[in-house]
C-alpha positions as CSV (number, residue, x, y, z in Angstrom):
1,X,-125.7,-4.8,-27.6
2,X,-125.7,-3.0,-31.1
3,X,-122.8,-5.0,-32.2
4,X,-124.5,-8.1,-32.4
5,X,-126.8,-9.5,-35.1
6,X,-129.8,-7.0,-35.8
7,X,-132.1,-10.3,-35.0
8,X,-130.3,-11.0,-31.8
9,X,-130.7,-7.8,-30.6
10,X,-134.4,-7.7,-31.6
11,X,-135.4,-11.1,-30.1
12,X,-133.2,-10.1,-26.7
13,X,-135.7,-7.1,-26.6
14,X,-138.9,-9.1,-27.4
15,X,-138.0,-12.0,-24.7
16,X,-137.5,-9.4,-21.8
17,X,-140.8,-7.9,-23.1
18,X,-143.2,-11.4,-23.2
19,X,-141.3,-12.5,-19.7
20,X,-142.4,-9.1,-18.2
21,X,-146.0,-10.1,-19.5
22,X,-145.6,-12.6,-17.8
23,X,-144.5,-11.6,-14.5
24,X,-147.4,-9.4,-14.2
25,X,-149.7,-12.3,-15.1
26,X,-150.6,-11.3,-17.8
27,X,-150.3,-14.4,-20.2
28,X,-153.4,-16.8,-20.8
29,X,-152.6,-20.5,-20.3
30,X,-153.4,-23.2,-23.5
31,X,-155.2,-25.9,-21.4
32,X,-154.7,-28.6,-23.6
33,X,-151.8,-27.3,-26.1
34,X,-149.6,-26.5,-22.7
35,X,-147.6,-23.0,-23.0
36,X,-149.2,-19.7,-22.8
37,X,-151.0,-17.8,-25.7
38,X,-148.2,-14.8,-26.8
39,X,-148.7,-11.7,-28.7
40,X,-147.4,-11.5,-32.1
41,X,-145.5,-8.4,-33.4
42,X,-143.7,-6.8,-36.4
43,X,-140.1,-5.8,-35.3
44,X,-138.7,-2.6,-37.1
45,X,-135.0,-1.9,-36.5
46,X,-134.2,1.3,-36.6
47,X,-130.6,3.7,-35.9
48,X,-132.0,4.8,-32.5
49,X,-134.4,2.4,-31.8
50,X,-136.6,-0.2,-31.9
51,X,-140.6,-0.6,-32.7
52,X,-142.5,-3.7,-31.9
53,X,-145.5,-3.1,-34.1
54,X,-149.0,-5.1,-32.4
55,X,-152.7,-5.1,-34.4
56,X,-155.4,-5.7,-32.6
57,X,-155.8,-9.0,-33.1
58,X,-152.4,-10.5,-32.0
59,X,-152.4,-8.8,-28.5
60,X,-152.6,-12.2,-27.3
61,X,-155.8,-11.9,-25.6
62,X,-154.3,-9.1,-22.9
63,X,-156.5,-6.1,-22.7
64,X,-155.5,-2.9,-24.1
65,X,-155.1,-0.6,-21.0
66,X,-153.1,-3.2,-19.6
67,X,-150.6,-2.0,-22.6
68,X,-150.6,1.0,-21.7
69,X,-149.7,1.2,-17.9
70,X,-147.3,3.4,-17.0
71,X,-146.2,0.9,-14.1
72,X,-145.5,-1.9,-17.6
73,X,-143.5,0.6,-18.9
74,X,-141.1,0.8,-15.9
75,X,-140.7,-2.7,-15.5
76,X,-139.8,-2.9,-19.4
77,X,-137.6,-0.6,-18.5
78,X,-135.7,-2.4,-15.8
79,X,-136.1,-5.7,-17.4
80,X,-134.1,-3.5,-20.7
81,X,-131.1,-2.1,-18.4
82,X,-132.0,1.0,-18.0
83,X,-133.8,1.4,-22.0
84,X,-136.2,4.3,-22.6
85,X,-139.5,1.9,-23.4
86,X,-143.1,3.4,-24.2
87,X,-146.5,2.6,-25.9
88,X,-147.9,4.4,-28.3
89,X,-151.9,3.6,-29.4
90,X,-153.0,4.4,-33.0
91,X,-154.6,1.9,-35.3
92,X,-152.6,-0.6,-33.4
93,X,-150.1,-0.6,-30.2
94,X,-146.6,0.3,-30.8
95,X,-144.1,-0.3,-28.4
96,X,-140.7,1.7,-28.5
97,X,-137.6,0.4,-27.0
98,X,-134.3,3.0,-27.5
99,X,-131.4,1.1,-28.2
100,X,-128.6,2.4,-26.0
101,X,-129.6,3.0,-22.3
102,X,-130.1,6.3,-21.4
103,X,-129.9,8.4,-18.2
104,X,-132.5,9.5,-16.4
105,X,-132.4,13.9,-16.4
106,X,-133.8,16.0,-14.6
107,X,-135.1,19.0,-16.2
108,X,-134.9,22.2,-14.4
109,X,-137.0,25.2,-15.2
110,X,-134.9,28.4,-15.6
111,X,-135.2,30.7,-12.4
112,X,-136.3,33.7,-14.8
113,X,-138.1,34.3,-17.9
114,X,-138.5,36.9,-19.8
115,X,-141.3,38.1,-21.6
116,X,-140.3,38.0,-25.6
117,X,-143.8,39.6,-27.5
118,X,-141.9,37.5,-30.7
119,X,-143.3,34.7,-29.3
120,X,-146.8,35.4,-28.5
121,X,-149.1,32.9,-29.5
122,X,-151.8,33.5,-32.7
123,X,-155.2,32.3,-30.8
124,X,-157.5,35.7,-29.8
125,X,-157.4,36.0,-26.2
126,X,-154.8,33.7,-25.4
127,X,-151.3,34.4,-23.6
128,X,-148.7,32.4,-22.0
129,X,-148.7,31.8,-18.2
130,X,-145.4,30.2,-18.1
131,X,-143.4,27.4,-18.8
132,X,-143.7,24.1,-17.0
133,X,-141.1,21.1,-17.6
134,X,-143.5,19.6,-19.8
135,X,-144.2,22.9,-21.9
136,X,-145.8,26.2,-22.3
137,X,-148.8,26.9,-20.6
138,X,-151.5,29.1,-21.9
139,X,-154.4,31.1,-20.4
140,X,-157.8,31.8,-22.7
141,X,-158.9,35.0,-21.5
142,X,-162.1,35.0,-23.5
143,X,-162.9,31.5,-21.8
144,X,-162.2,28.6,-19.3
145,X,-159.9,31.2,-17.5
146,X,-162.2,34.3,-17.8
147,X,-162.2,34.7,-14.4
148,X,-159.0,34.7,-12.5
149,X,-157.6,34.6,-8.9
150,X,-154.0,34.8,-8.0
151,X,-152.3,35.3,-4.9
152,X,-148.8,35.3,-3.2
153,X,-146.2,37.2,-0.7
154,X,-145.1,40.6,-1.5
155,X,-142.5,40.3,-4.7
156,X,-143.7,36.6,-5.5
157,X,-145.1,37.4,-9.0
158,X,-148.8,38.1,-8.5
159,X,-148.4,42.2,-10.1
160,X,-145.8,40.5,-12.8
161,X,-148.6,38.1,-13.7
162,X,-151.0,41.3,-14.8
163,X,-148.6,43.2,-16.8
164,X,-147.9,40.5,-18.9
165,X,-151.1,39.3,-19.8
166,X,-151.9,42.9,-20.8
167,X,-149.3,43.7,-22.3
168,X,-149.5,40.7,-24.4
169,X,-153.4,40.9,-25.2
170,X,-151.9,44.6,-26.1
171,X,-149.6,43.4,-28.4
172,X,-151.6,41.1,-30.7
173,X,-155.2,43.0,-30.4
174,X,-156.5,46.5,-31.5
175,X,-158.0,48.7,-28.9
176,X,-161.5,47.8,-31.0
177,X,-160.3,44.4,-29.8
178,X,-159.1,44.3,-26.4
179,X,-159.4,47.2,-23.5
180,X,-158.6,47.1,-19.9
181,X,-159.5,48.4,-16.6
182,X,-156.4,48.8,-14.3
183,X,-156.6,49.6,-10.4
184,X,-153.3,49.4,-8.5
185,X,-153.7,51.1,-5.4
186,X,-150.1,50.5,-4.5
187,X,-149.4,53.3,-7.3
188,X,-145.8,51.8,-8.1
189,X,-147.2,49.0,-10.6
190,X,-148.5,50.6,-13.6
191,X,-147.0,54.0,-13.5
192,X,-146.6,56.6,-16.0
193,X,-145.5,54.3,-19.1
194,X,-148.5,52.1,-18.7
195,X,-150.7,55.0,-19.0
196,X,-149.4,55.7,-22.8
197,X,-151.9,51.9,-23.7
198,X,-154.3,53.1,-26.0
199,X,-156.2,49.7,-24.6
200,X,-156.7,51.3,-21.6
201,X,-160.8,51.4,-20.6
202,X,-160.3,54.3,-18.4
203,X,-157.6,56.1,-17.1
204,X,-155.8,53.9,-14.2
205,X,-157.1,54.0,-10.6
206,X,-154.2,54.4,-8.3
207,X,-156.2,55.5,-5.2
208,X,-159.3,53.9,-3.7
209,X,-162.0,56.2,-4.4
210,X,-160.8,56.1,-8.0
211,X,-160.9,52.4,-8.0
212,X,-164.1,51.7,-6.7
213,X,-165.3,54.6,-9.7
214,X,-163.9,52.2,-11.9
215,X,-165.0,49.0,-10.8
216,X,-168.4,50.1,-10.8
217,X,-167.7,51.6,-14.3
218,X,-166.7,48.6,-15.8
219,X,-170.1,46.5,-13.9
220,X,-172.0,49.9,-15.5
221,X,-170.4,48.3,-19.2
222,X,-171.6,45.0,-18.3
223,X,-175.4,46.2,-18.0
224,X,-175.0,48.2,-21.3
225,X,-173.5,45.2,-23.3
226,X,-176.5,42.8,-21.7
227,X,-178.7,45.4,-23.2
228,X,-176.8,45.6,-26.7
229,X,-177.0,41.9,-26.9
230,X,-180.6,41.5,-26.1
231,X,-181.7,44.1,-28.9
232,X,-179.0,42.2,-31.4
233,X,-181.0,38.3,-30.1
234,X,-177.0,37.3,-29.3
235,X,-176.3,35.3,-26.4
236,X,-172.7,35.8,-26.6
237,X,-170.7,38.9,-27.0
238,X,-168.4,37.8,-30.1
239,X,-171.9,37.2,-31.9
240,X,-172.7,40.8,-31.7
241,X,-173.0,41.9,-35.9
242,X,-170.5,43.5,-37.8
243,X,-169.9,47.0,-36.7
244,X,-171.4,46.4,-33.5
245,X,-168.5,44.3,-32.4
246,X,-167.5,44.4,-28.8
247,X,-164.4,44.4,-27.4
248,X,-162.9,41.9,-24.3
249,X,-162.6,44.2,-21.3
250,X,-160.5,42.6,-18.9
251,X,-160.8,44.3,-14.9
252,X,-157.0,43.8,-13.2
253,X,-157.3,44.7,-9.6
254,X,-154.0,44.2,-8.2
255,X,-155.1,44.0,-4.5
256,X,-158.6,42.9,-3.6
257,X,-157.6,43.5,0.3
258,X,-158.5,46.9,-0.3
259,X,-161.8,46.0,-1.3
260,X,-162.7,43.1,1.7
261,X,-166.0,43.3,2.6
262,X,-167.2,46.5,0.7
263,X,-169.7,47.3,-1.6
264,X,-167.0,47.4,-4.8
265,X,-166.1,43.4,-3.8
266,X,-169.7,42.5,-4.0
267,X,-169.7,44.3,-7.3
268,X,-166.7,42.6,-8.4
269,X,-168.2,39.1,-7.3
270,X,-170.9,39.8,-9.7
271,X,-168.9,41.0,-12.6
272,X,-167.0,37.7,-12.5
273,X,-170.6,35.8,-11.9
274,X,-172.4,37.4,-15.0
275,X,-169.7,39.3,-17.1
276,X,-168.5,36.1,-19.4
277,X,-171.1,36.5,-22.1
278,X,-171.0,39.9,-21.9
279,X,-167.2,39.4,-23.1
280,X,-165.8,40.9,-19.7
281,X,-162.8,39.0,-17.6
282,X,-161.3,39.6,-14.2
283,X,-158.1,38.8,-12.6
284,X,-158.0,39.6,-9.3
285,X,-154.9,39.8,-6.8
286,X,-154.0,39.8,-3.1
287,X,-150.8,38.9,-0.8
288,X,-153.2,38.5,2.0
289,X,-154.6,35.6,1.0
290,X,-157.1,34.9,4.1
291,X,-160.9,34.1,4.6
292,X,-161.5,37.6,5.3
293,X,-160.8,39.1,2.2
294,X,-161.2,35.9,-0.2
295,X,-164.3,34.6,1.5
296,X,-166.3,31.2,-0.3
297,X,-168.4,33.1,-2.5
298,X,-165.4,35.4,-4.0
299,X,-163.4,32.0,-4.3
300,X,-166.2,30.2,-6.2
301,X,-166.9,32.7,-8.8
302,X,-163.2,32.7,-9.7
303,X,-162.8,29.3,-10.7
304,X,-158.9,30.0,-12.0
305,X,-156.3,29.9,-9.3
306,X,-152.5,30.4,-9.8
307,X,-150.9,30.5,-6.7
308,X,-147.1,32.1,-5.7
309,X,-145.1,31.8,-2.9
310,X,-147.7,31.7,0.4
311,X,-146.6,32.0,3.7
312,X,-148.8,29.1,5.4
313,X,-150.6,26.0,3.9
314,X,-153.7,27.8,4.8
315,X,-153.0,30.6,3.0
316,X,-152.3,28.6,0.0
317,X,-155.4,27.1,0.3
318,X,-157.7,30.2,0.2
319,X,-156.1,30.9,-2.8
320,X,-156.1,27.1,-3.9
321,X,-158.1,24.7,-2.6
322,X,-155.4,22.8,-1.3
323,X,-151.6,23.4,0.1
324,X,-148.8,23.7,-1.8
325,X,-147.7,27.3,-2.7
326,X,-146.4,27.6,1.1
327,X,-143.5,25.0,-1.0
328,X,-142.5,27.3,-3.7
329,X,-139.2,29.0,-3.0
330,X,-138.5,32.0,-6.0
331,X,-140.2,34.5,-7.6
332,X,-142.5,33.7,-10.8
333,X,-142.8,30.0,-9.7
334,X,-146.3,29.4,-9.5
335,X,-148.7,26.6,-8.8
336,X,-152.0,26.4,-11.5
337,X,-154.2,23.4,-12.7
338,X,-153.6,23.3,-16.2
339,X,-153.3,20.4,-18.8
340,X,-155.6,18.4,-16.4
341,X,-153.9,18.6,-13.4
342,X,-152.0,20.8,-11.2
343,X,-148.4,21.5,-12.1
344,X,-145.6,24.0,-11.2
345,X,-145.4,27.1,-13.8
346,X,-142.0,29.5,-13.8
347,X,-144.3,32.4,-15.1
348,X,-142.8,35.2,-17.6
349,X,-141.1,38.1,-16.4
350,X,-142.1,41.8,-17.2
351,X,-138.2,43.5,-16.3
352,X,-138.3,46.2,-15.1
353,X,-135.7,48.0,-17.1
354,X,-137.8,46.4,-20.2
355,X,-140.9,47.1,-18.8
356,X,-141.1,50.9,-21.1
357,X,-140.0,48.9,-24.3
358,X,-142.3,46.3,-23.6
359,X,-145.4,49.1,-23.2
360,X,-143.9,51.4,-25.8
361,X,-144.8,48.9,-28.7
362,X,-148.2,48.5,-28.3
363,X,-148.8,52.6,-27.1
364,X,-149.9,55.1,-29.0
365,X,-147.2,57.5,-30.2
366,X,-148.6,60.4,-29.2
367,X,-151.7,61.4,-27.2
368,X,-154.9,61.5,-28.6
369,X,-155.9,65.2,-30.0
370,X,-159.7,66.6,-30.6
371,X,-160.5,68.8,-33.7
372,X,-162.2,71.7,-34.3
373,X,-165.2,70.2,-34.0
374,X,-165.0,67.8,-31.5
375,X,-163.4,70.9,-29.0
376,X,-165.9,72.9,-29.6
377,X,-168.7,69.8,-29.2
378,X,-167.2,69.6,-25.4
379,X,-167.5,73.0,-24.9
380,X,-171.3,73.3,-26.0
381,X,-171.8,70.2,-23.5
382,X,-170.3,71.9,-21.1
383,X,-171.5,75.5,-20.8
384,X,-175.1,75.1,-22.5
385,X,-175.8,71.3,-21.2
386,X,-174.6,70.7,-18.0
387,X,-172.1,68.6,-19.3
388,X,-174.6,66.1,-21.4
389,X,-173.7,64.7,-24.6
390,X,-177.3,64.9,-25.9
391,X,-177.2,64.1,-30.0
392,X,-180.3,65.9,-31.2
393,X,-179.1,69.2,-29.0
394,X,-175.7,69.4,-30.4
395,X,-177.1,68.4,-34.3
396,X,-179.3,71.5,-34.0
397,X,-176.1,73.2,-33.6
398,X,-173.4,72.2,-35.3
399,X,-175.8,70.2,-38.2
400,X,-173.7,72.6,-40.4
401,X,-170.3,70.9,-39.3
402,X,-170.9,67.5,-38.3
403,X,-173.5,64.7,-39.4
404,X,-176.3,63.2,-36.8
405,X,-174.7,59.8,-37.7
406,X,-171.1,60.5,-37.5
407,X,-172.1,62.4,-33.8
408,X,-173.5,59.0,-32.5
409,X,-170.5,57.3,-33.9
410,X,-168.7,59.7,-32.2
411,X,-170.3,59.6,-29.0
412,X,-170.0,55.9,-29.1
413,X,-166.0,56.0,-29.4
414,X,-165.9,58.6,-26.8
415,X,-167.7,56.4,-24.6
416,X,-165.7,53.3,-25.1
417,X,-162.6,55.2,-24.5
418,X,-164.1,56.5,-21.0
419,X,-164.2,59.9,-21.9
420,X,-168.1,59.7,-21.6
421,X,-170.2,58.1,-18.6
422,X,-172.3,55.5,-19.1
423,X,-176.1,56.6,-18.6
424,X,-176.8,55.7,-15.0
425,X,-180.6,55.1,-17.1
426,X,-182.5,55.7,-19.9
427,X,-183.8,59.2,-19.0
428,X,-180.2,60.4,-18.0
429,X,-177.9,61.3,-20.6
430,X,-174.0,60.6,-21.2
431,X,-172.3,63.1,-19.6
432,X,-168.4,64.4,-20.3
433,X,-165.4,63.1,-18.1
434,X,-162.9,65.1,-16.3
435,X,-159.8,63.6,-19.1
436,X,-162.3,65.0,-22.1
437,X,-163.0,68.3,-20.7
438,X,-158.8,68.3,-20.3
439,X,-158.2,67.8,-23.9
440,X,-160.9,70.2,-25.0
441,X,-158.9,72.8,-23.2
442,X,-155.9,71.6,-24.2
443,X,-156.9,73.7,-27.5
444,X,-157.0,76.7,-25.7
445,X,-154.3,79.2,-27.4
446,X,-151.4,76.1,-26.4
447,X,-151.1,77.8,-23.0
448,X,-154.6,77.1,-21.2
449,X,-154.0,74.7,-18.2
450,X,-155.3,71.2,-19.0
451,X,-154.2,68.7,-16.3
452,X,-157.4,67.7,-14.3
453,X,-156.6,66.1,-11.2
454,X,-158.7,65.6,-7.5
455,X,-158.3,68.5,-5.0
456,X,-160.7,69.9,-2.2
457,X,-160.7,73.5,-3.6
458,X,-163.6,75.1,-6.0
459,X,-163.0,74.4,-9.6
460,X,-160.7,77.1,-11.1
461,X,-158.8,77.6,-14.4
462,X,-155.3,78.9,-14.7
463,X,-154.2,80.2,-18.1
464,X,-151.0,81.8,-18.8
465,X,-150.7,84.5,-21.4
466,X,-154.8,84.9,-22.4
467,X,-157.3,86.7,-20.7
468,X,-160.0,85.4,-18.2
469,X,-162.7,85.6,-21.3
470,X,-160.8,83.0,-23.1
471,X,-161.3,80.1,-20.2
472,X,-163.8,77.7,-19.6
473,X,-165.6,77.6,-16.3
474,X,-166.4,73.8,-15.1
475,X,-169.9,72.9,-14.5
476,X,-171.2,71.8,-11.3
477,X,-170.9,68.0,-12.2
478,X,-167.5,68.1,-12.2
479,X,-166.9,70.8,-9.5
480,X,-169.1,68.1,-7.3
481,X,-166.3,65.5,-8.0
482,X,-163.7,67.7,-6.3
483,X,-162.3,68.4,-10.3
484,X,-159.5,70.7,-10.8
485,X,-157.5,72.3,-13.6
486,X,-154.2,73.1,-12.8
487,X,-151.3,74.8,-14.5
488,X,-148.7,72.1,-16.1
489,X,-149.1,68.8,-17.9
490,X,-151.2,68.6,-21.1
491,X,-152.4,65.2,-20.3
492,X,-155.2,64.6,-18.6
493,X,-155.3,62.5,-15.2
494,X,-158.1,61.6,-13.0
């Protein structure tokens, strides 16, 4: 058809489009004039294509929406031999014919993904999800998606879904900006590497005792942010004044089975219930997706669901709301309402041969290392307070080394980095942590034991090459929590 006359070609087009109008019924009748009343258009010829230009007021009396019917546009479509046709509404309607017919294709998503941190997007608190046929998809952490619940068979995605949403809040936010509290019971998830994140809340749980320590940790940060923000008059944590900022804390349990029907779910159901102004998110994970451990309440506090590979239609309705996900037949694919309706997502991929790379960017080079002072502050706490980090106690002492306000800044970092308890209340005191007491003696003459970890014997001390004077005995508060320090690893571990 592009070899004949330009006008031709543009009146061919403009015929099949009036006589589709028409078809539908469309077209008002002239009583006494005979005929039917038409719309007028300017015709624009272009190398690709062709526009039919329409103002309001020459739409020959046919309503608007009708224009823009999807059903129109597939008749147009026939009527054009298989021509790409479309409306487009601005000022005025536009309608779009191509000029050579064109196949229909079928895009396919790509069976794998991987997670490029080049390509992280710029908004605070966003990441990618995934990539539908349409587009990328995007999560706001900090809002509509706060709260999130995802579930699938074993391998499906759900774990590979939580490394990459921290690792790529990681990647584009300070620790002052972004921390997060990890529990992966399955211990194989977030293993050594992941424990280098200087994001990282509190050391990860990997054990359930540990986990349910943490969870109620991170509900213990929620009271003392609601308590922050009612002596700042803010209603919302990223309204907190300047250098009282808070950061996002985002809770990642990987399986909430573990938690069915226990005290730590009900504190979990009311971290995601309460925790978005207080700038704390939740994603929450299980590949037993039944009644038992998702029950109604759980599922309607988490109002974000991104379903893998399910085993049943029921199952993908816990998750869900509907079936669906028992359809999905690889890893990564997922199901998710996003974009106004719910569409299939190929979701990144966190390799695992990449996984170390991926972590090492964002991790601190080295671990973190007390001075002098700060050593010797843990110390004080622990043999003359009990372990309390009381301010005006350790300013009588060490006033001559150390200012009151730089000891409350202190004690503030400390505390966001989990190496101090929250007060349980106002007449109990902050009290040291198993990992701070560990790098405190990691000081000790380079050869004092300072790898804390759980055991059922009495707290003891090892120390190689320095005498028994040079050790520090643990108080009773940690010797009640089963602590231990044990020859080997500088690092501290819970």
């Amino acid at each position: 058809m592009n070899e004949r006359n330009p006008t031709d070609e543009i009146v061919v087009y403009w015929r099949q489009i009036v006589g589709t109008l028409g078809q539908r019924g469309l077209l008002k009748s002239r009583p006494r004039q005979g005929g039917a009343i038409l719309p007028v258009a300017d015709a624009f010829l272009l190398p690709d294509r062709c526009i039919f230009a329409l103002d309001m007021q020459r739409l020959g009396g046919i309503p608007r929406e009708e224009w823009l019917k999807r059903e129109l546009w597939r008749q147009w479509r026939a009527a054009l031999q298989g021509r790409r046709v479309f409306v487009s509404d601005g000022g005025g309607l536009a309608i779009t014919v191509a000029r050579e017919p064109g196949q229909r294709q079928r895009k396919r998503l790509p069976a794998t993904i991987p997670l490029d941190l080049g390509e992280v997007t710029d908004a605070p608190y966003e990441v990618i999800l995934g990539h539908t046929k349409r587009g990328v998809v995007t999560l706001d952490l900090a809002g509509e998606h706060r709260a999130i619940l995802t579930g699938g068979t074993s391998g499906s995605g759900k774990t590979n879904l939580m490394q990459s949403i921290v690792v790529q809040l990681a990647a584009k936010h300070a620790p002052a900006e972004f921390r997060a509290a990890i529990v992966d019971t399955k211990q194989v998830d977030f293993g050594q590497d992941w424990r280098r994140l200087p994001h990282l809340f509190a050391p990860i749980a990997h054990d359930l005792d540990a986990a349910a320590c943490l969870i109620e940790r991170v509900e213990a940060e929620r009271l003392r942010r609601q308590a922050l923000m009612a002596r700042a008059g803010v209603a919302d944590w990223r309204e907190m004044p300047e250098g009282d900022k808070l950061p996002l804390l985002l809770l990642a349990v990987d399986e909430a089975a573990d938690f069915a029907r226990t005290p730590a779910m009900e504190t979990l159901v009311e971290i995601a219930r309460k925790g978005r102004a207080m700038g704390i998110s939740l994603i929450l994970g299980t590949q037993s997706p039944s009644s038992k451990v998702i029950d109604p309440q759980v599922r309607a506090n988490l109002p974000t669901a991104i379903a893998f590979q399910t085993r049943t239609e029921v199952e993908s309705r816990v998750i869900l709301g509907r079936k669906g996900a028992e359809g999905l037949n690889r890893p990564g694919l997922a199901l998710a309402f996003a974009g106004g309706g719910w569409q299939t997502v190929q979701t990144l991929r966190v390799e695992s041969e990449t996984a170390q790379d991926l972590v090492g960017q964002v991790a601190a080079p080295q671990l973190p290392v007390l001075d002098d002072v700060e050593a010797d502050l843990v110390r004080y706490a622990v043999e003359r307070l009990d372990g309390a980090f009381i301010i005006n106690q350790l300013y009588e002492v060490f006033g001559d080394r150390i200012s009151k306000r730089q000891l409350t800044k202190l004690g503030q970092q400390w505390e966001s980095r989990g190496w101090l308890t929250p007060p349980a209340s106002r007449s109990d005191p902050r009290r040291v942590t198993d990992e701070l007491v560990g790098l405190a003696l990691g000081r000790e003459n380079g050869d004092t034991v300072t790898r804390v970890t759980r055991g059922d014997t009495a707290p003891e001390v090892v120390t190689r090459g320095t005498s028994q004077d040079d050790t520090l005995e643990l108080p009773p508060f940690l010797a009640q929590r089963g602590a231990r320090v044990m020859q080997g690893s500088k690092r501290s571990k819970l």
